[in-house]
C-alpha positions as MATLAB code, in Angstrom:
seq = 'XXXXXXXXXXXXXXXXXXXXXXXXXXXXXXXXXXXXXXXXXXXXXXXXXXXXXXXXXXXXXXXXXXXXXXXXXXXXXXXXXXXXX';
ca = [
      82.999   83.439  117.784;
      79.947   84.770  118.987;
      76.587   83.072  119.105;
      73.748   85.218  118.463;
      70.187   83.869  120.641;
      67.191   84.206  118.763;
      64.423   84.869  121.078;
      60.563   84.389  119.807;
      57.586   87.393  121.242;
      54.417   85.649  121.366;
      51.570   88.002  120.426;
      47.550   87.265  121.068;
      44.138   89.186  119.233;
      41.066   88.755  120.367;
      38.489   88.968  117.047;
      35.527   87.921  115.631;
      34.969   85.589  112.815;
      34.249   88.100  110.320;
      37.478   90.336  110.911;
      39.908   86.755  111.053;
      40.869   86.383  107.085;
      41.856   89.624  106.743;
      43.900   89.865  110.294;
      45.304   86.423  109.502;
      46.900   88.456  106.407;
      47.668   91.279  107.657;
      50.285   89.535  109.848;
      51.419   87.350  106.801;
      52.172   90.827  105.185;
      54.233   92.024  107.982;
      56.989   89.112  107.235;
      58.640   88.659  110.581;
      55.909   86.048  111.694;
      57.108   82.398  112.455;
      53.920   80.930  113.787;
      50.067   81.903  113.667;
      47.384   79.530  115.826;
      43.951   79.798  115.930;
      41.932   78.726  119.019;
      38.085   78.837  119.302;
      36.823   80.904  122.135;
      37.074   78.008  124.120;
      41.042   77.698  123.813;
      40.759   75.148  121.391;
      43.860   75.098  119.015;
      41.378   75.005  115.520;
      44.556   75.666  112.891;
      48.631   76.415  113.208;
      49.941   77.883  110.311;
      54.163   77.575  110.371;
      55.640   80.460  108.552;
      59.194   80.856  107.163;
      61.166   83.482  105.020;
      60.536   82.708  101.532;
      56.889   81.466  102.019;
      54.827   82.022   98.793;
      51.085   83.258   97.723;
      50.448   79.629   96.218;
      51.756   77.922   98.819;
      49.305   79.584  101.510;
      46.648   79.752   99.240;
      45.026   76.237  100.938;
      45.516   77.149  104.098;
      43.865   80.417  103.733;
      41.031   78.870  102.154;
      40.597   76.934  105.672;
      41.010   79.687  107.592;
      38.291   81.431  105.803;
      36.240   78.424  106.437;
      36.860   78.819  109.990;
      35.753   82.433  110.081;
      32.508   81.322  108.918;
      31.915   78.915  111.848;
      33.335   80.882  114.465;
      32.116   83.901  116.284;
      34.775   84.770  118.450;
      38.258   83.362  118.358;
      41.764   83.974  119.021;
      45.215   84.398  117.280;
      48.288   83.668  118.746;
      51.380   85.183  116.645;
      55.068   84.026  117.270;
      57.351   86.488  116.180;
      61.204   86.691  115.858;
      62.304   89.860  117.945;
];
């Protein structure tokens, strides 16, 4: 029997407030995220949004909402992505 390793690719994006909602989705979209952070230009961990096969609209709908709060506050931040390779 072989055991297969699964290995996780950590991404960052530097962005501005304004461009964060729509980046945050983007990389929704692209399915093969596990994990999405947002720090504040200070490093500050703000949000971590834990991602799995299967996730639904409705179910990120709330968390969205924050992150769009965020994007309002902030003026620079940045996204760490976790990916499955």
């Amino acid at each position: 029997m072989t055991k297969t390793k699964k290995t996780q690719k950590e991404e960052t994006y530097e962005i501005s407030g304004e461009k964060l909602l729509s980046k945050v989705k983007e990389l929704i979209k692209e399915g093969n995220v596990r994990e999405i952070s947002i720090k504040d230009k200070s490093g500050k961990t703000l949000i971590v949004l834990p991602l799995t096969l299967g996730v639904v609209s409705a179910v990120l709908a709330p968390p969205l909402v924050a992150i769009g709060a965020i994007a309002a506050l902030v003026t620079e931040c940045t996204i760490s992505v976790k990916r499955n390779k």
